[in-house]
C-alpha positions as a printed NumPy array, in Angstrom:
array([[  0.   ,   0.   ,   0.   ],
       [  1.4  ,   3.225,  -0.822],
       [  0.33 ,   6.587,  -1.398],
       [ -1.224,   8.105,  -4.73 ],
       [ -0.349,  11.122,  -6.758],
       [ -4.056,  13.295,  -6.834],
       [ -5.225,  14.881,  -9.687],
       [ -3.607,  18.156,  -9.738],
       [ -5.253,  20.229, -12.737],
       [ -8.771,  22.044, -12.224],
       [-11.2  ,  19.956, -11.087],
       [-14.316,  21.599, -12.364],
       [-13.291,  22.067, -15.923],
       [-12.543,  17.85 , -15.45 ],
       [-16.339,  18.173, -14.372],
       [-17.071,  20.451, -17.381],
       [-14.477,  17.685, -19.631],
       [-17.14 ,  14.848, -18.537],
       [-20.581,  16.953, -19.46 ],
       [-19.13 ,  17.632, -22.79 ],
       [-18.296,  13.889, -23.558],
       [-22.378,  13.143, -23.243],
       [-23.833,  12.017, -26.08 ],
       [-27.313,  14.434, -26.438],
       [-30.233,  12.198, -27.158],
       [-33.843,  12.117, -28.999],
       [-34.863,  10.863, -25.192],
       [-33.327,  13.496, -23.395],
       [-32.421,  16.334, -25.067],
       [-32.408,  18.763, -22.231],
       [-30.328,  16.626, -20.069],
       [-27.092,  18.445, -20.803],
       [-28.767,  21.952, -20.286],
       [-30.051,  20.956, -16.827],
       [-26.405,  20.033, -15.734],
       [-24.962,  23.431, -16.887],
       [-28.359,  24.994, -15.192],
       [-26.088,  23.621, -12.126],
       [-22.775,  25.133, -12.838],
       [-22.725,  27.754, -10.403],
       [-23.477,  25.123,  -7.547],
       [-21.297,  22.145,  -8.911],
       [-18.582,  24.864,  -8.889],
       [-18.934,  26.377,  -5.341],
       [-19.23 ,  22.521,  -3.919],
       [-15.774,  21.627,  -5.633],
       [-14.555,  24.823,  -4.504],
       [-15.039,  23.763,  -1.184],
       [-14.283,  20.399,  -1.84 ],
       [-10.364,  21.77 ,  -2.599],
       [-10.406,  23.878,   0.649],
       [-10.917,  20.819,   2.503],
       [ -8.802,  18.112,   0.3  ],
       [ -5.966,  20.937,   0.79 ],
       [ -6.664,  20.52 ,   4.514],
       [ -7.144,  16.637,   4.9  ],
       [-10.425,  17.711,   6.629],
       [-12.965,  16.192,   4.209],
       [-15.189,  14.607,   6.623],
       [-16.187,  18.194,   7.453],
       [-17.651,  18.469,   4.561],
       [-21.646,  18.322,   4.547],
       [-23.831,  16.931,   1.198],
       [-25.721,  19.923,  -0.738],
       [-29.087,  18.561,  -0.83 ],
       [-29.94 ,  18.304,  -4.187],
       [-33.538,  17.234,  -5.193],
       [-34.062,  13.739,  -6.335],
       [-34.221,  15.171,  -9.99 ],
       [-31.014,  16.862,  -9.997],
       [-29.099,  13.861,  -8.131],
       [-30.212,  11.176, -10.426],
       [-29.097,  13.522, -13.331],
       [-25.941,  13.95 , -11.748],
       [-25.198,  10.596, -10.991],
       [-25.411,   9.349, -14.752],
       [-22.355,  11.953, -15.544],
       [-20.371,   8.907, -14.113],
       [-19.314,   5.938, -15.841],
       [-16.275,   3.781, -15.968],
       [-16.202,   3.571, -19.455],
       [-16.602,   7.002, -20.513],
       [-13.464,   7.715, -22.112],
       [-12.511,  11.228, -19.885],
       [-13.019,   8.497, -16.544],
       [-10.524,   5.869, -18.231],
       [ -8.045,   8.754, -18.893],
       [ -7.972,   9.82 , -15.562],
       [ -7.574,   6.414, -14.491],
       [ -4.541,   6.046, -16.81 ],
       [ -3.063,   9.415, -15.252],
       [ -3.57 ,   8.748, -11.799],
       [ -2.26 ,   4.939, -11.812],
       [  0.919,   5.488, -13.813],
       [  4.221,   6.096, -12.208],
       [  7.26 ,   7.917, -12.091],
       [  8.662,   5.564, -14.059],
       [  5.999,   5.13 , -16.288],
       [  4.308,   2.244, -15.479],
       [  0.948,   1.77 , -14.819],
       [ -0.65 ,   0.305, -11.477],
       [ -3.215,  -2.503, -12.424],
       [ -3.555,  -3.681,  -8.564],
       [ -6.081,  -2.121,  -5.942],
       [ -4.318,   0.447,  -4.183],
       [ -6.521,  -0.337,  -1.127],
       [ -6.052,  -3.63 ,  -0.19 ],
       [ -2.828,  -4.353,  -3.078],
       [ -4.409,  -7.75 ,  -3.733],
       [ -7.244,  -7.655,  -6.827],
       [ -6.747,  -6.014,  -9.975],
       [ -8.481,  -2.235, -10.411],
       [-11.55 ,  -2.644, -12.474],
       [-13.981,   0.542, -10.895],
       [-13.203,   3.332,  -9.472],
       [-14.469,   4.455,  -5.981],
       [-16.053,   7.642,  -4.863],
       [-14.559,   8.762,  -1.502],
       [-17.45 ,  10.37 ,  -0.116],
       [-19.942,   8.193,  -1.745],
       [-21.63 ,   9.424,  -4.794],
       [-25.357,   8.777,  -3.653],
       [-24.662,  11.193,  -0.723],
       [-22.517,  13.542,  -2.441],
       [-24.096,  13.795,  -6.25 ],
       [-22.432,  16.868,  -6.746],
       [-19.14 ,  15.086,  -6.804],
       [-20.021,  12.507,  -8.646],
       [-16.964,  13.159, -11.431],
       [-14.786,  15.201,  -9.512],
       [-11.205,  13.811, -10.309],
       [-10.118,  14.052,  -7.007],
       [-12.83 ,  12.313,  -5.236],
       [-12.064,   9.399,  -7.624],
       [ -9.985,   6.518,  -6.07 ],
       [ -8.634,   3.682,  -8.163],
       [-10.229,   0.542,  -6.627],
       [-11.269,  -3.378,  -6.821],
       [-14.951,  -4.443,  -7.099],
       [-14.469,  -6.154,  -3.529],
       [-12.767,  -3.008,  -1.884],
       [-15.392,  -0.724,  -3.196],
       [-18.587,  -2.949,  -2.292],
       [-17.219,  -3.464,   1.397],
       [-16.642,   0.447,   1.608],
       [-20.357,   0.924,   0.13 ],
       [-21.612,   4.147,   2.39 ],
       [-20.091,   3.907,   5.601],
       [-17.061,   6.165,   5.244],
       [-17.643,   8.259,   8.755],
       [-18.174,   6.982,  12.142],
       [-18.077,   9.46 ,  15.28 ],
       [-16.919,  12.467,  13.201],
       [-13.713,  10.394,  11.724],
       [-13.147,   9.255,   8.485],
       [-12.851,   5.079,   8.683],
       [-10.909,   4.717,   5.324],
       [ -7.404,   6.052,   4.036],
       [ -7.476,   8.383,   1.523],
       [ -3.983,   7.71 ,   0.276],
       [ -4.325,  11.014,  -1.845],
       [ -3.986,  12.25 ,   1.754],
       [ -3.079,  10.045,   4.442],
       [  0.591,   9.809,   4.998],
       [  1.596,   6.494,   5.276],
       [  4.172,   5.605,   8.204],
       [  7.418,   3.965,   7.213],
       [  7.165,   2.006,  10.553],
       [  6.008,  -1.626,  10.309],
       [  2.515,  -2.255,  11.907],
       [  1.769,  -5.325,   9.834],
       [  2.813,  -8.498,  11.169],
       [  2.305, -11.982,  10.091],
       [  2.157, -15.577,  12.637],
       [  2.721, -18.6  ,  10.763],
       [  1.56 , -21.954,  11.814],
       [  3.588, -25.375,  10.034],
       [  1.971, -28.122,  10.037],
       [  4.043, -30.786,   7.938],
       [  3.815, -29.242,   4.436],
       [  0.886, -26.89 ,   5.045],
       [  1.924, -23.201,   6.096],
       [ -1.25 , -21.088,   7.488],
       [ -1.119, -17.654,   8.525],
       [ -2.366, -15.22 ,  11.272],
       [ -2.064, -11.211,  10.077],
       [ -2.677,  -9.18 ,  12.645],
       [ -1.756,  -4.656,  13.099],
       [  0.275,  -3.412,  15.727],
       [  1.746,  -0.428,  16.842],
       [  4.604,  -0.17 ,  18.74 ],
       [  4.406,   2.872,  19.759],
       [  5.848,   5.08 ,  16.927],
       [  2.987,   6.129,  14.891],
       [  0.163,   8.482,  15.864],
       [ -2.654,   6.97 ,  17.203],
       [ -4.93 ,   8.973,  15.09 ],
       [ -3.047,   7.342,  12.393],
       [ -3.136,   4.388,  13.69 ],
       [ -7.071,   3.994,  14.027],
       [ -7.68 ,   4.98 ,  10.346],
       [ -5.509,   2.097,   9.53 ],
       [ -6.977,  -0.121,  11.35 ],
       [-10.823,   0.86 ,  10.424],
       [ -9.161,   0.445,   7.163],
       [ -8.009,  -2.958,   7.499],
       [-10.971,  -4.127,   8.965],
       [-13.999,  -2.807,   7.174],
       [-11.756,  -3.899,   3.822],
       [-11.383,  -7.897,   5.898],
       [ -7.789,  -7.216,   4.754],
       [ -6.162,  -9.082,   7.18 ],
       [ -8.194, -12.553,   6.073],
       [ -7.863, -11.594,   2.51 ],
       [ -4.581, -11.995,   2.973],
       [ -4.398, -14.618,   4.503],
       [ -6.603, -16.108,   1.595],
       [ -4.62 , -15.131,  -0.851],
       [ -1.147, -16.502,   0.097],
       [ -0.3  , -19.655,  -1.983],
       [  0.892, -17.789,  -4.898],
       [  3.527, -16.293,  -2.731],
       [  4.51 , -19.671,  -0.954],
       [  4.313, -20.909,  -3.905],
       [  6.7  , -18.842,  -5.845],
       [  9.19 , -18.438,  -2.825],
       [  9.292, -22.007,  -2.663],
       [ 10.431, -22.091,  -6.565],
       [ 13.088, -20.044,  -5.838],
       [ 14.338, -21.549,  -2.852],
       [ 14.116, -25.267,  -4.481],
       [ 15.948, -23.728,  -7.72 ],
       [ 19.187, -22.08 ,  -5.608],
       [ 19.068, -25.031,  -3.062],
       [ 22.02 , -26.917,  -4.925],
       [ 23.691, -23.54 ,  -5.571],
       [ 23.839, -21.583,  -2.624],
       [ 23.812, -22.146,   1.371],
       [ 20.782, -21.846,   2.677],
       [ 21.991, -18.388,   4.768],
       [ 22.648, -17.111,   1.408],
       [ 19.29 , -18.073,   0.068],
       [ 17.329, -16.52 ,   3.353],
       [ 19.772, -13.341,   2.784],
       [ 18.904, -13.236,  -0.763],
       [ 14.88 , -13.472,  -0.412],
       [ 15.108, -10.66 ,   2.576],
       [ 17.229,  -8.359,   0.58 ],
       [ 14.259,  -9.254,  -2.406],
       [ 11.388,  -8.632,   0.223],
       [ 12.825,  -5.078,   1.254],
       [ 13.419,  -4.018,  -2.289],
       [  9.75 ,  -4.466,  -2.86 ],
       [  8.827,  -2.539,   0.042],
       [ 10.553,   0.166,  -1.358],
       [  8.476,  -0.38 ,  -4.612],
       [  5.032,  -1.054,  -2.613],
       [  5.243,   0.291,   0.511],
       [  6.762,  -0.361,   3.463],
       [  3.938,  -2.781,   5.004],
       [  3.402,  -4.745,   1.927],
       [  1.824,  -7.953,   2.583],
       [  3.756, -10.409,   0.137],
       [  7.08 ,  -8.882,   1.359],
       [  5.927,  -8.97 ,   4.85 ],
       [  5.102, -12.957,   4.816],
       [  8.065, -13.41 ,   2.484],
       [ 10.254, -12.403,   5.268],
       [  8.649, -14.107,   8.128],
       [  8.931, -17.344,   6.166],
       [ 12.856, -16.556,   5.475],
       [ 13.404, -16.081,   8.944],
       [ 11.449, -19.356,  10.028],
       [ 13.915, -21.947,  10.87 ],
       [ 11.41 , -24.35 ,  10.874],
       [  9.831, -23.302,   7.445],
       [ 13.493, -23.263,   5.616],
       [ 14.808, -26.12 ,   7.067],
       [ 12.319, -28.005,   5.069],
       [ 14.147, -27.495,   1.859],
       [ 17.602, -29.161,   3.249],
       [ 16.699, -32.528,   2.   ],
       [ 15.88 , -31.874,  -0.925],
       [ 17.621, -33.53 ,  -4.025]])
């Protein structure tokens, strides 16, 4: 998990970008007009939509109220396939280096295929195609976040347009052998150097996303493919070598996908398991 470069351009002329992309049609050839009818509002919202973002303060932000009419108009502005949407998604999930990010920034597990409105879209119409309120996401991310994004005045999600994202390790990993079968307990700690305002939005994060048993679901590719590697240096290098190697791999990726990284996080733990790499000494 690691923090996202926002949209940085002017929001509202994104807005305006969207609008113009809609086909007019025989059924609804007014719908267009109705929109810009709304320009003035759309405009102040995302004006103070910025004056929060600027200010990480965007659960302070209250809904307009817009009549059922002008919601549902405003709501079918958005769609994932409408060609201004996929370029932003293009912009937003490409790197430094150029390459583009095709796994869920929220939970770093499924592949993006939607894109999820921070403060949800059937509460907050009016930002229904504001760049910035769009978040890069997986199907299963987005449906577990659904509405609930505030609880006691605090935001229960990271916004990692926003949210700066400690360097310390608060993912952790047991792991229970039993013969050839490896099982795994992820669990968050803190020990003691990051915030604990920081600290809760993580873990409302982690657990309203089930992160911690999605991962836990999802780790025979990784055994899998460390144990390749292992088995393939096994009659090359000493086994010290082999651990050094993989947790020398591990960090590098943490670099690459942040420093609490799930895959390098269980990568290491295994490494550093006697029990787990002693397994692969009698091998042929």
């Amino acid at each position: 998990m690691k923090n996202l470069q926002h949209y940085t351009d002017d929001a509202f002329e994104f807005h305006k970008e969207v609008l113009e992309s809609k086909n007019k049609t025989k059924k609804d050839p007014t719908y267009k007009e109705r929109i810009e009818n709304m320009n003035d509002v759309i405009e102040g919202q995302f004006s103070v939509y910025d004056e929060s973002f600027t200010q990480n303060v965007l659960e302070r932000i209250g809904s307009y109220g817009h009549t059922e009419g002008e919601k549902n108009d405003l709501l079918k502005l958005y769609s994932y396939k409408n060609s201004v949407i996929k370029r932003l998604k293009v912009k937003i999930t490409t790197t430094d280096a150029n390459r583009i990010i095709n796994t869920c920034p929220n939970c770093t597990i499924s592949e993006i295929n939607s894109l999820d409105h921070y403060l949800p879209k059937d509460e907050f119409p009016e930002f229904v195609v504001n760049p910035k309120n769009l978040f890069p996401s997986c199907t299963i991310c987005n449906g577990y976040k659904n509405y609930v994004w505030v609880e006691g005045g605090k935001r229960v999600f990271l916004n990692l347009y926003l949210d700066p994202l400690p360097t310390e390790q608060y993912l952790f990993v047991n792991l229970a052998i039993t013969g050839d079968v490896v099982t795994t307990t992820f669990y968050l700690q803190n020990n003691g150097d990051i915030p604990n305002d920081i600290f809760e939005i993580i873990e409302t994060h982690y657990n309203k996303l089930h992160l911690l048993e999605r991962f836990s679901s999802n780790i025979n590719e990784v055994i899998t493919s460390l144990e390749n590697t292992i088995i393939s240096f096994i009659d090359k290098l000493p086994l010290d070598e082999i651990k050094d190697s993989i947790i020398e791999k591990s960090n590098r990726d943490r670099i690459a996908f942040g420093h609490n990284y799930w895959k390098s996080i269980l990568e290491i733990e295994l490494a550093n398991c006697v029990q787990y790499m002693n397994r692969f000494v009698t091998i042929d």
